[in-house]
C-alpha distance (Angstrom), angle and dihedral (degrees) to the residues before:
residue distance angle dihedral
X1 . . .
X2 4.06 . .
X3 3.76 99.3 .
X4 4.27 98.8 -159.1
X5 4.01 99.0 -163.9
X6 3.42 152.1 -63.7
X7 3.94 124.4 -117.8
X8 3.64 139.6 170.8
X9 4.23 119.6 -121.6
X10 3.77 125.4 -163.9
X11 3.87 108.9 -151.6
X12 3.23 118.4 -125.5
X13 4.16 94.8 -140.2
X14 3.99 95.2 19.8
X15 3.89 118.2 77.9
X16 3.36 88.3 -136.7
X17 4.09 146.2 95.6
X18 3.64 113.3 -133.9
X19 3.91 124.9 -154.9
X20 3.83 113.6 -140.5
X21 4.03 122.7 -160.2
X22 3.66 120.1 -166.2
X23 3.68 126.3 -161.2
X24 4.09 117.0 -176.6
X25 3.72 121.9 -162.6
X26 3.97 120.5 -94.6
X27 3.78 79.6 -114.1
X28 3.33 94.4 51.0
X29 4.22 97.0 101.9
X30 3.47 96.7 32.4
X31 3.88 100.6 86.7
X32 3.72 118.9 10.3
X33 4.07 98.2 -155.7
X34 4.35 88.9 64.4
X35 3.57 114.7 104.6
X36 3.86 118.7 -160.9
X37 4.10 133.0 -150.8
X38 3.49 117.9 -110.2
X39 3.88 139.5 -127.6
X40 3.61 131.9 -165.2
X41 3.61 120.2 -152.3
X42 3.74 132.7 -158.6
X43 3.65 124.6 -157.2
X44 3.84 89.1 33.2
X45 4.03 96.8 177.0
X46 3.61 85.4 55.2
X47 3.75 109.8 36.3
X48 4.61 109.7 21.5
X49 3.89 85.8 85.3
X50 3.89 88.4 50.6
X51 4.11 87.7 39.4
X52 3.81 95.0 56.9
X53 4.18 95.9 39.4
X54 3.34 86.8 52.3
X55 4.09 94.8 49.0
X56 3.63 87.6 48.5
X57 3.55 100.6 47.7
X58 3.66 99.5 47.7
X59 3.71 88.8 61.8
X60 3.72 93.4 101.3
X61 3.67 134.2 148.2
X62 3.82 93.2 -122.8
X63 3.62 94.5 50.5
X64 3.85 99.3 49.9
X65 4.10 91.9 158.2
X66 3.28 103.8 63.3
X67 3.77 113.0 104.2
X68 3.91 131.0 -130.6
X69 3.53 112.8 -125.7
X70 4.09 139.8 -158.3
X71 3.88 102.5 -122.4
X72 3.66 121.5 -152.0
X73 3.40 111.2 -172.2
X74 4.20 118.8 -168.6
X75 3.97 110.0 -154.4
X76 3.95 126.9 140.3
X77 3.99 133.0 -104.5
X78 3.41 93.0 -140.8
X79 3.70 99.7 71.2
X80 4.13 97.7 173.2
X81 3.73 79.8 66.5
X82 3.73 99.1 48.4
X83 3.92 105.2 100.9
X84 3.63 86.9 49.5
X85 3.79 102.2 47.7
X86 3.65 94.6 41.4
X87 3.68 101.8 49.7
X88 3.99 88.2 51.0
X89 3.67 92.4 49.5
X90 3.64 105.3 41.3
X91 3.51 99.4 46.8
X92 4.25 134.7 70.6
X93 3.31 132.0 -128.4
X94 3.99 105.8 -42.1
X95 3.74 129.5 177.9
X96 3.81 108.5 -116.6
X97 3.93 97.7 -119.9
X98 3.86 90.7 67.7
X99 3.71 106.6 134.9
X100 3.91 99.2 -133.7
X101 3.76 94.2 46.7
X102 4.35 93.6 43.8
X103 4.01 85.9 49.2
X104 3.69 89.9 50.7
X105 3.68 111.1 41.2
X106 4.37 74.5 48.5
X107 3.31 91.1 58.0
X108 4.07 94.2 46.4
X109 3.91 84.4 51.9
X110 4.01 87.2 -132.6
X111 3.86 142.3 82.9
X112 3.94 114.2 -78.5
X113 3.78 125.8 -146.9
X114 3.82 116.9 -146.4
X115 3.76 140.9 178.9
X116 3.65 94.6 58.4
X117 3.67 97.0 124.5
X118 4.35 94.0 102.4
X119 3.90 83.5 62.2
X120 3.48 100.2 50.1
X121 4.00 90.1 49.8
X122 4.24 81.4 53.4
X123 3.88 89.9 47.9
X124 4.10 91.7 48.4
X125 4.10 89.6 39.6
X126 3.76 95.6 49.4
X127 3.43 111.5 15.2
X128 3.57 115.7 32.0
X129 3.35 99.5 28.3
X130 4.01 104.7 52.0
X131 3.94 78.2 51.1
X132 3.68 92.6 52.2
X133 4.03 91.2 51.5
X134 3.68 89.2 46.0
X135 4.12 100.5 59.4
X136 3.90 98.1 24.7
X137 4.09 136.3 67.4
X138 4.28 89.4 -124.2
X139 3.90 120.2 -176.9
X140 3.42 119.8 -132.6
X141 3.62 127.7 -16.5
X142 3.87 105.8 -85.3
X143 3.90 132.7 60.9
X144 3.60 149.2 -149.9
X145 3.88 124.3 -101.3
X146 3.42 125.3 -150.7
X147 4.28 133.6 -172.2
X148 3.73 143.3 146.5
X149 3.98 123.6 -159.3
X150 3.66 105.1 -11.2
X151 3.51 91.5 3.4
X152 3.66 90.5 63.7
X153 3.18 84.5 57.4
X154 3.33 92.0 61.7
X155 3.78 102.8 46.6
X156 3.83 77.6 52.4
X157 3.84 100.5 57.7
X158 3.96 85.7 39.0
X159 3.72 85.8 62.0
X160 3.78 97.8 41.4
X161 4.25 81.0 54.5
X162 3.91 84.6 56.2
X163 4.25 78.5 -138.5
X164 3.90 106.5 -160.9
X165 3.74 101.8 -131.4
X166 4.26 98.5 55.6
X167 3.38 116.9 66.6
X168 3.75 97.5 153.4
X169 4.27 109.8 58.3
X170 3.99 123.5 -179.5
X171 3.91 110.6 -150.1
X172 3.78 105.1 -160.0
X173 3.47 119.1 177.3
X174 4.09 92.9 -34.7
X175 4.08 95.9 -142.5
X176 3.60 120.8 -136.7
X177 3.55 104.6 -26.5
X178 3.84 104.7 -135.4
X179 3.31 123.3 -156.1
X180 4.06 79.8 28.0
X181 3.96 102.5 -176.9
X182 3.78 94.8 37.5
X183 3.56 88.4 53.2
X184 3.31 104.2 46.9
X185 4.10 96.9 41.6
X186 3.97 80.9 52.7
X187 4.24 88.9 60.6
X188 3.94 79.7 40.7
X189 3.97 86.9 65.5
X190 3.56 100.7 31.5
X191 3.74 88.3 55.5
X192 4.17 94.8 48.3
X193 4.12 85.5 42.5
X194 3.72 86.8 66.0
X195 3.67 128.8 -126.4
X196 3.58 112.9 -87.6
X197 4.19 102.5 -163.5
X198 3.85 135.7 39.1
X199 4.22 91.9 -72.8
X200 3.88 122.4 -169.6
X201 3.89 123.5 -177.7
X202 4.26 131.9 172.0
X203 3.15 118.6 -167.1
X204 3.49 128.8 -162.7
X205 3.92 151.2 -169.0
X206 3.48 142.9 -177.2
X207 4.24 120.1 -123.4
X208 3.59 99.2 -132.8
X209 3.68 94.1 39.3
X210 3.89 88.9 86.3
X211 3.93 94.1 69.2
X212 4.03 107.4 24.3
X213 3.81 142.2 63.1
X214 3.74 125.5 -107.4
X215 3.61 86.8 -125.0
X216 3.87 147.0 -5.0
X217 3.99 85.6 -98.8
X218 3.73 95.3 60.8
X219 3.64 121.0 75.6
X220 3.76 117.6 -97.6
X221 4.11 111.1 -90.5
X222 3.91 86.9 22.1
X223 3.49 84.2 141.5
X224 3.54 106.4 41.8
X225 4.28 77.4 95.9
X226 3.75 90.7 62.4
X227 3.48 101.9 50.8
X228 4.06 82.3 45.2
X229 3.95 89.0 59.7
X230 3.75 91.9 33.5
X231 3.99 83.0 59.3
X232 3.98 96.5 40.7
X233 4.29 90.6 48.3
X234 3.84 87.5 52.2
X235 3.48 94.7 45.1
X236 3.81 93.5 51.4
X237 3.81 90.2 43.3
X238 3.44 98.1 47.0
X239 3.76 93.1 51.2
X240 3.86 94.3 57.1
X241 3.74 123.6 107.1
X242 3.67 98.6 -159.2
X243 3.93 115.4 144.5
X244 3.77 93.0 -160.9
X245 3.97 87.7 53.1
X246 3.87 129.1 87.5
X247 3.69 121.1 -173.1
X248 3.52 139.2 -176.8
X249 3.59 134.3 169.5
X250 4.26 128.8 -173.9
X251 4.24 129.8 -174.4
X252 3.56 104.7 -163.4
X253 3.90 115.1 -149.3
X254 3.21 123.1 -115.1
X255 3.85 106.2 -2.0
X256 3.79 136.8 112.8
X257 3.45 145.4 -123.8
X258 3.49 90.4 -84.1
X259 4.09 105.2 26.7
X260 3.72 87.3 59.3
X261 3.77 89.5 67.0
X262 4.03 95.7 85.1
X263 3.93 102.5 40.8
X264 4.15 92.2 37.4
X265 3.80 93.4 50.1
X266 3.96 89.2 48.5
X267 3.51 95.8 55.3
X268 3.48 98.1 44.6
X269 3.66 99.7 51.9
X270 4.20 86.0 50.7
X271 3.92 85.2 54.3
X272 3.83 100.3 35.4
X273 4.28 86.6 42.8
X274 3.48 97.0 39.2
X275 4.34 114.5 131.7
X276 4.28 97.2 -141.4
């Protein structure tokens, strides 16, 4: 793995300093005239070292169709500030007395900001991206996006926005939908609208997420909801006849909201990066 850089970015509409991690494939230098897919990843303290093992390792013999990829993976330098950055940039527009989001900003001891997920998808559309064009040999013009937890719920509301560049969306663990109904009538019409490009989207869960907390700070059965909406998204999904649309979903036994991380991210990248 050719890891490129790392840099820090100060949006121009976000008060905030993002850190952005590059990883190139091993192929990368070998011939200058290849251009590679890309993937976005959120949560990039958390999941580029997962990203680029997983790139590497699916570079096997017996699975000669699976593309490498340039990761860009968004995270923050600041990581004392992480909980509370992230959860008001990945998520939408969420009442204030959501469970998940009252527990954290608790556990932060401070006030939380939410629904900032519409200017994060401006920041990666016209910011990072141009940027990303700019300084590396990219194929085609649309990209992978990748999440777990609330950044699932991100990839999620990216989809629902039908955003032009991502045509590839990882749906791990979704969180605590907010806005629950809204949302999920919204994939309801998105769905019966019709999908206009070549679309693909895994979705995963953990097992044991059905019946335990995320943590001991959350209330027990907070995620009992999530596995709901996981449920309800695959349903919906799984009932649409859309040629242009691929969908996948996988529960993996016996594994957590956080053990799934490893084993969910690898199969979506061979489904997402798959040559077919």
């Amino acid at each position: 793995m050719h890891v490129q850089e790392t840099f820090d970015i100060k949006a121009k509409h976000i008060d905030q300093l993002f850190q952005i991690q590059i990883a190139l494939p091993t192929s990368y230098d070998r011939d200058t005239n290849v251009c590679f897919p890309l993937m976005y990843v959120t949560d990039g303290h958390l999941l580029f070292r997962v990203a680029t093992t997983t790139m590497l390792l699916s570079q096997d013999p017996d699975r000669p169709n699976i593309s490498q990829s340039i990761i860009v993976a968004i995270g923050y330098p600041d990581s004392s500030k992480i909980g509370l950055a992230r959860t008001r940039d990945l998520t939408p527009e969420i009442p204030m007395g959501n469970l998940y989001l009252k527990s954290h900003a608790d556990s932060e001891s401070a006030s939380i900001e939410a629904g900032g997920a519409d200017a994060l998808i401006g920041f990666i559309e016209n910011e990072l991206h141009p940027l990303i064009l700019e300084r590396y040999r990219v194929a085609g013009d649309t990209a992978a996006i990748m999440g777990h937890s609330l950044g699932g719920l991100f990839t999620f509301y990216t989809f629902l926005k039908q955003i032009p560049l991502f045509d590839r969306f990882w749906l791990g663990s979704p969180g605590e939908l907010p806005r629950r109904q809204h949302l999920l009538e919204e994939l309801t019409r998105v769905l019966a609208e019709g999908i206009k490009k070549p679309t693909r989207v895994f979705l995963t869960l953990g097992e044991l997420e059905r019946n335990s907390s995320i943590n001991q700070l959350l209330p027990e059965g907070t995620l009992q909801e999530p596995a709901g909406d996981y449920d309800a998204i695959h349903s919906q999904f799984s009932n649409c006849q859309n040629r242009n649309l691929r969908f996948a979903a996988k529960e993996f036994d016996d594994e957590t909201h956080s053990s799934v991380i490893p084993a969910a991210f690898s199969r979506a990248y061979r489904f997402l990066m798959r040559r077919d």
